[in-house]
N, C-alpha and C positions, 0 to 999 in steps of 0.2 A: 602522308597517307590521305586519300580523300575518300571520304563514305558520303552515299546517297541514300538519306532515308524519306520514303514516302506513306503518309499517313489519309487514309482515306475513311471516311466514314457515309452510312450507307439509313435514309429514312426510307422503308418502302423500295421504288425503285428509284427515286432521284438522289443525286448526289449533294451531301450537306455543305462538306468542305472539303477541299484538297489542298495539302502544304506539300511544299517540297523543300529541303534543308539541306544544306551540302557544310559539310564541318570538313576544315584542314588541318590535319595532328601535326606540327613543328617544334621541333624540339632543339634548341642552341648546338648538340653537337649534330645533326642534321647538316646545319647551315653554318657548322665551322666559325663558331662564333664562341671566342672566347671566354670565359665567366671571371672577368679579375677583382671579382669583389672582395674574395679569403684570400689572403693572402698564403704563398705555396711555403711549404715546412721542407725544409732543407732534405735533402736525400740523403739516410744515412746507410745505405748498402753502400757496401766497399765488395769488388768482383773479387771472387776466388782467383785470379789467374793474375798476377800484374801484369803490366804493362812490356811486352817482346817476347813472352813464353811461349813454345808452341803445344798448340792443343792439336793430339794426337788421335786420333781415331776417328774425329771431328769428320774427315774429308771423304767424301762419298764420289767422289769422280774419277774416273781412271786412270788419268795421266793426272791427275793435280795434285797437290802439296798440301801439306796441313796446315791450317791457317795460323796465325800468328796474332794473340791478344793485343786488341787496342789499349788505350788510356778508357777510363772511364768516360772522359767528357765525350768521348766518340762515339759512344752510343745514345740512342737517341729517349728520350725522359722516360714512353712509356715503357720502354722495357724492363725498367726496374720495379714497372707497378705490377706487374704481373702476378707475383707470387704473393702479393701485400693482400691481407684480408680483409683488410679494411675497404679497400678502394672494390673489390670485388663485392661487398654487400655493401655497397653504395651503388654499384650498376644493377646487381637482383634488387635493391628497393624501389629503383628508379623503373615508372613503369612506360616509360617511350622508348627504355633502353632492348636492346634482344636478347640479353641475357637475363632479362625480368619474364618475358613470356618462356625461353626456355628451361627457365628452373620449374615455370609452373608446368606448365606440362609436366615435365621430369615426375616433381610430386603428383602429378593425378596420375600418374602411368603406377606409380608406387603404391600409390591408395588403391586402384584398382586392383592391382594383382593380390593384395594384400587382404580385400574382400574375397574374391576370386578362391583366394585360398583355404578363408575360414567356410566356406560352402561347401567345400568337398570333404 
């Protein structure tokens, strides 16, 4: 993200100083850059489904078939992180993350209606 701030200040009608600042927000998942500092904690979900079951209701296509469960190794890491709560308030803490601005919002839309309401 790049922000342009300019600050001016004003004696009279002459001008005293003029800055100008350009700051760049980068953040490691931005720029797909690994962080292998912690070491990763093994993945202990195990999928509902083994491995050649068919999952039935699954298939939204007209002419297609119902898919048929992989091994676990087949899916790809983050999908297991999904549901984990942990890794989910580690991206609302993190605040370069989109899910940190959208929780905030969320909350002021909460807080406001929440005034809103004790007024009437």
């Amino acid at each position: 993200m790049l922000k342009s701030f300019t600050s001016t200040a004003f004696s009279g009608l002459r001008t005293v100083s003029q800055q100008q600042v350009r700051c760049i927000q980068v953040s490691a998942r931005s720029l797909n850059v690994k962080d292998d500092s912690a070491p990763k904690a093994k993945r202990t979900v195990v999928s509902s489904a083994p491995e050649g079951t068919v999952l039935k209701g699954i298939n939204y296509m007209k002419d297609g078939k119902d898919p048929v469960a992989l091994a676990d190794d087949a899916y790809p890491e983050w999908l297991w992180e999904i549901n984990d709560p942990e890794v989910r308030n580690a991206r609302i803490a993190d605040p370069l993350d989109k899910k940190h601005h959208k929780e905030a919002r969320r909350q002021a839309i909460k807080a406001d209606n929440f005034i809103r309401d004790k007024k009437t």
